[in-house]
N, C-alpha and C positions, 0 to 999 in steps of 0.2 A: 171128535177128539180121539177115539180110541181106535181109528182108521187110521189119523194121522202118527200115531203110537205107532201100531202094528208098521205103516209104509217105513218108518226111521228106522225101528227094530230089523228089519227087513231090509235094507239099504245098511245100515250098520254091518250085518251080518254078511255082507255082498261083500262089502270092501273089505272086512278081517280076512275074508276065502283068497280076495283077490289078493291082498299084500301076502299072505301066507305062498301063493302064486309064486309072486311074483320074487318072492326071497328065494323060494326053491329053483325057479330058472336062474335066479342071479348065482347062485351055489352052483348049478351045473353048468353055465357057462366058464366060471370061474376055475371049476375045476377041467373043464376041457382045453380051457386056455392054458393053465398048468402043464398039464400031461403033452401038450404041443412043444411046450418051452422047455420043458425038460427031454424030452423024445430032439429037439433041435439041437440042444445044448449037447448030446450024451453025441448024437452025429457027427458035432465036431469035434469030436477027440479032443477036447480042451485037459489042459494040466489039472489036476485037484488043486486048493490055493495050501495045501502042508507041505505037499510034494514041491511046488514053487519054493516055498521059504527053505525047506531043509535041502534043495541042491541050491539055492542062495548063498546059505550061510557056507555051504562044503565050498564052493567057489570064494567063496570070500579066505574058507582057513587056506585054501591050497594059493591064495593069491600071494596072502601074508608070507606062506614058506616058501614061496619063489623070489618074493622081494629078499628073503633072508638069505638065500643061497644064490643069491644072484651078487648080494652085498659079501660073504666068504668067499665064491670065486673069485671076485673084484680083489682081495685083500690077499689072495691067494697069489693071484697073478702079479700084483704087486710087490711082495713078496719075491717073485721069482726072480723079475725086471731089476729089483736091487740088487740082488745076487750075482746078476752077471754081469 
């Protein structure tokens, strides 16, 4: 009985080393697969996604004041076409 103790204690002890193992390679895969992803990612010159939104929104104000200056030329020229 105290054979069969000592082999489970023993076999116990095997698998906690192995899982501990086996989490540590899962961490360093994990992490080299990171550092690949990011090292791929930085290679392509990709936008940052703030830099995205804030020349967005600049395109969007500069759109609005073309639509607006585009509608005072229009009113302008109109304007003139009456006049003569």
């Amino acid at each position: 009985m105290t054979q069969n103790s000592k082999l489970f204690d023993g076999l116990g002890r095997v698998m906690n080393e192995a899982a501990g193992v086996a989490d540590g390679v899962r961490r360093e895969v994990e992490t080299a697969v990171k550092s690949q992803a990011q090292r791929f990612v930085a290679d392509m010159d990709l936008v940052k996604r703030e830099d995205f939104d804030a020349l967005r929104e600049l395109v969007q104000v500069q759109g609005e004041e073309i639509d607006a200056l585009r509608k005072e030329l229009a009113a302008l020229k109109g304007g003139k076409a009456a006049k003569a």
